[in-house]
C-alpha positions, 0 to 999 in steps of 0.5 A: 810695868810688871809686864815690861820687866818679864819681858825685860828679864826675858830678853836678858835670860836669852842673852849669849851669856845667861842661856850658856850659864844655864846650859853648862851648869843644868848639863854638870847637873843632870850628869851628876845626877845620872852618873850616880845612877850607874857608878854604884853597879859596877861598885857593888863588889868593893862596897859590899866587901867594904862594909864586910856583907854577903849580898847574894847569901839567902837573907842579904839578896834584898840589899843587893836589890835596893842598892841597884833599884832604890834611886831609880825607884825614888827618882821615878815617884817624886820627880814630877811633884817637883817639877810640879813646885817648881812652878809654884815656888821657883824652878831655879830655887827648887833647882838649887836646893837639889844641888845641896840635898844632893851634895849632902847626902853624899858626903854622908854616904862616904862616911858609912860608920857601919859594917854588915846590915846595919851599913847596908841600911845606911848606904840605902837610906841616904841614896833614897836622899842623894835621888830627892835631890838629883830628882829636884835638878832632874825636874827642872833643868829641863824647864831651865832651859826652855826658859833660856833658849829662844826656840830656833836653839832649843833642840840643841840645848835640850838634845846636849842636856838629855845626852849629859844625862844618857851618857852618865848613865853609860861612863858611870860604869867606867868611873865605878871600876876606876874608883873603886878600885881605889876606894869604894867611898871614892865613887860617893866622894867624886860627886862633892866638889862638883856638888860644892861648885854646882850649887855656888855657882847655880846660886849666884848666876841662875835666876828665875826669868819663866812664868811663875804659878802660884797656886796652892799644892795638890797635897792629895794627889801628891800622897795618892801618886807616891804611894800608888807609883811607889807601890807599883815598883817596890812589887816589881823589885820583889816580884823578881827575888826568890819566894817559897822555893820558886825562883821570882816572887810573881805569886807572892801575896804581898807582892801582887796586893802592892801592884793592885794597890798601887795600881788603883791608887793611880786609878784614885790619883787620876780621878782626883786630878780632873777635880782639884782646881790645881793638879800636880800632874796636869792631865790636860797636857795629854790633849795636845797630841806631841806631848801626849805620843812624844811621852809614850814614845819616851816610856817605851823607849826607856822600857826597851832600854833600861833593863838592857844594859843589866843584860849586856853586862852579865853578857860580858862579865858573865860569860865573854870576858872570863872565856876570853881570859880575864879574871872574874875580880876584873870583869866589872871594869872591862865590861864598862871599857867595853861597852864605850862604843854605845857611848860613843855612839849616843854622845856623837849622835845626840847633839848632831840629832838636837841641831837638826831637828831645830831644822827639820822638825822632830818626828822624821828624825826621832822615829828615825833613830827609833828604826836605828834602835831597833835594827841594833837589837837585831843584830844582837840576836843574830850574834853568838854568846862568843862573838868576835868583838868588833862586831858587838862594839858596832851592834851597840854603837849603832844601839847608842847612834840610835837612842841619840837619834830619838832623845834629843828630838823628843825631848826638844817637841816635849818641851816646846808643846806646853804653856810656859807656866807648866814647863816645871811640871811638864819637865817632871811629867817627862823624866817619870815616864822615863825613870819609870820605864827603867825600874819596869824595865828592869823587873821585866828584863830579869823576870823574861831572864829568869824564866828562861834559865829556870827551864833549862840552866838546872839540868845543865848545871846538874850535869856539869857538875856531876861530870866533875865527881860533884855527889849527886844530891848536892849538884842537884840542890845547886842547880835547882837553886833560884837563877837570880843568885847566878845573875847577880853573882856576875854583876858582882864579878863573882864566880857563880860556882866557887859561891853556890858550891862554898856553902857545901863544903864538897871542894875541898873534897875533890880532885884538885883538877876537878876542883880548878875546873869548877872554879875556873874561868870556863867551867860556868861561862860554858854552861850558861851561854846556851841557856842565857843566849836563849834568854837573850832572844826573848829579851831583845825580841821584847826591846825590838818590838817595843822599839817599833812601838815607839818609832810608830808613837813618835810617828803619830807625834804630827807636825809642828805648825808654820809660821803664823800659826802654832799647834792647837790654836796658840795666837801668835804676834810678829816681832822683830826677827832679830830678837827670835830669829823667827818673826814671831813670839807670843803676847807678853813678850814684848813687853805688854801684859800677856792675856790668857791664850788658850789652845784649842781643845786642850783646855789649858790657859797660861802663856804659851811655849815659844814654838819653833816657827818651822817643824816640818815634822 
């Protein structure tokens, strides 16, 4: 009986109606999740003149960083162990209270009482909650999905949902320029009705229908894992500030004892998942070789990516929109508008690319896009600092097309290569190379910048200066000062000069001409270009390559099986073909008790993952 009311809960939850449900209410969510991720960067100048705060003073840099990082860093250390309690107590009920953490704590970062560091501490504190949350409906949505759709829709559901969650990333720097320029506590206030919707709605229509584990909680591998991960990427957002006059902080003690830490406590974290009767993050899963190379693929792509759109933007903001006549206080939101083909790009191609590879297979048009990718950061090296627009809007819209092309794909042969009782666990697997990748991303993209500012922006900037009757000592104190403070002065929309030169007090001693020069809409923009156009190469080149990387992983992926006999071994049963449109479905689905199926050499047991019948690969 049991058995028959699985099956009956199964064949209901992929009814037309209940898999829409699912699809529209888990894609609202993970674009919430995603757009907050992004919609604070470009908000950043409003903020932090809302609470009355000098990010880029000496003391206040460390603020600026964790309001950029934080989220991402929190959303890559707990997503998987809540993938992982998913399983065990409920996706959809882990789901849901991911809709009310996430809702809360955005209200409470619209109310920030505060003012200077103190408000800069509360802004921090409840974004570290507002990203529990949106990790609780990041880890889930996915596996949601994969419960709902039968697999010959699988690929369109999760290709429309990774492209929700890609493309907020990207209109989150559109909808921080718009609101905040209205209220900086808007970009916080925007996510409350839909949270107050989301979780109503979630509440009342979504249901659990996937195979539930219950199993006891791997508390030592959830410790060692967050402190092993967090303490990998807390050092690589250190690592990338100022220390002891030297422009990053590589060297530093503390910076290199929390990466070596970190690293051996995932040494520790893995030795502890091969022994614990039920782990939280299942290392089996990677002897099933499309789950192994499509999450490889993943992190490599989100390495080559995630740091890139902080380079487009200083791109912009930086350089090309104050030559090109914008205002530095403007920049923020014409970099967003500007940067709307790669959005375009990635939102056409994505579900065009999750259809066809219901199709066709993954791995041919995964590894595809991965050549798309590639061949645009290319072309992004080829072009001058001021280039003609139309040339960047389709370099980065192929860039979008490309990124579309893979994430679908690989996100549809992840998912639809487990056991259907690891799909939570799995989902969250997935999501933290992901995130992962991004914070890594991050630090490697400025720390590859700031190296090469480092050995040629000073004596470029001396000399700048010195043409403009700036005192010799005090043009070269400023050019020597850590390049980072000029990087994020154009994320903020500020002018890099009029803020190193401020301290000093020599403007207002020199000639008005000489003073409008420096403080200018080209006086900066010209110095930097030649030493940021070098730091570029060095920055695309590494994202060409680890796209190539990636493309070759997606390529080791292999093939789905033919019909009648799925990857590793999975047995399988004919069934009627209008309840799958595939002629097949694993035992326990048609209403009989399921037995223990397990693939060969993956040591895994549970039901499997309904399996598209044909992917040619």
């Amino acid at each position: 009986m049991a058995g028959a009311r699985e099956a009956m809960n199964r064949k209901d939850a992929r009814g037309d109606n209940y898999k829409w449900v699912a699809l529209a209410n888990t894609t609202a969510s993970v674009f919430m999740a995603t757009l907050d991720g992004s919609i604070v960067i470009i908000a950043l100048p409003a903020i932090f003149r809302g609470i009355h705060l000098d990010p880029l003073s000496a003391g206040n840099i460390s603020y600026l960083l964790w309001m950029i990082m934080g989220y991402r860093l929190v959303q890559a250390v707990l997503v998987v162990n809540l993938g992982r309690l998913g399983d065990i107590f409920g996706r959809v009920r882990m789901y849901n209270w991911g809709f009310v953490v996430f809702t809360i704590a955005s209200v409470l970062l619209s109310f920030d009482p505060l003012a200077g560091t103190r408000a800069a501490m509360w802004l921090i504190g409840w974004r570290f909650l507002q990203a529990i949350g949106g990790s609780m409906l990041m880890a889930n949505s996915a596996a949601i999905l994969t419960d709902a759709f039968p697999p010959e829709r699988r690929g369109f559901a999760l290709g429309t949902n990774q492209i929700a969650g890609l493309a907020g990333m990207f209109i989150g720097l559109v909808a921080g320029g718009l609101l905040s320029a209205w209220d900086w506590r808007a970009v916080f206030w925007v996510n409350v009705p839909v949270g107050v919707f989301g979780t109503l709605w979630a509440y009342w229509k979504l249901r659990e229908v996937g195979t539930q584990r219950k199993a006891k909680v791997d508390w030592w591998g959830n410790l060692t894992f967050l402190l092993g991960l967090g303490s990998v990427l807390v050092g690589v957002t250190y690592g990338i500030q100022p220390y002891n006059g030297q422009s990053m902080g590589w060297e530093s003690p503390v910076v290199l004892g929390e990466i070596i830490g970190g690293v051996a406590m995932l040494v520790v974290f893995a030795v502890i998942e091969t022994r614990v009767a039920e782990p939280m993050f299942r290392l089996g899963l990677f002897k099933i070789r499309e789950f192994a190379f499509g999450n490889l693929a993943g992190l490599l792509v989100s390495i080559a990516r995630g740091g890139i759109q902080f380079m487009l933007i200083i791109w912009l903001q930086g350089i090309w929109l104050p030559l090109h006549g914008y205002d530095y206080e403007q920049t923020p939101l014409w970099a967003g508008i500007f940067l709307l083909p790669m959005t375009a790009g990635f939102m056409v191609a994505g579900p065009i690319s999750g259809i066809l590879s219901d199709k066709f297979g993954s791995r041919g048009i995964a590894t595809s896009g991965m050549a798309v990718f590639a061949s645009s950061f290319i072309g992004l090296m080829l072009i001058p600092v001021s280039f003609p627009y139309w040339v960047f809007a389709l370099l980065v819209a192929l860039n979008g097309v490309g990124s579309g092309m893979f994430a679908s794909p690989n996100t549809s042969s992840i998912m639809g290569s487990v056991p259907a009782a690891d799909r939570g666990a799995a989902s969250g697997m997935r999501a933290t190379f992901q995130n992962s990748g991004t914070a890594v991303s991050i630090g490697v993209v400025f720390t590859l910048m700031i190296a090469g500012l480092s050995s040629s922006l000073p004596s470029t900037l001396s000399s700048g200066l010195s043409r403009l009757g700036v005192p010799g000592a005090i043009a070269h104190k400023v050019a020597t000062l850590p390049p980072v403070s000029s990087l994020f002065a154009s994320v903020l929309g500020a002018n890099p000069i009029g803020h190193l030169l401020a301290p000093t007090g020599v403007l207002s001693k020199l000639p008005a001409a000489a003073r409008a020069e420096l403080t200018g809409r080209e006086f900066f923009p010209s110095l930097l270009s030649g030493p940021f156009h070098n730091g570029l190469i060095v920055v695309f080149s590494v994202s060409a390559a680890l796209s190539v990387l990636a493309g070759l992983a997606s390529l080791l992926r292999g093939k789905r099986a033919t019909p009648g006999r799925a990857p590793g071994g999975w047995n399988r049963r004919p069934v009627d073909a209008g309840e799958h449109g595939q002629g097949e479905q694993p035992a326990g689905e048609r209403g009989e008790p399921a037995r223990e199926q397990r693939p060969a050499g993956t040591g895994l047991g549970g039901d499997p993952a309904d399996e598209r019948a044909a992917d040619r690969g």
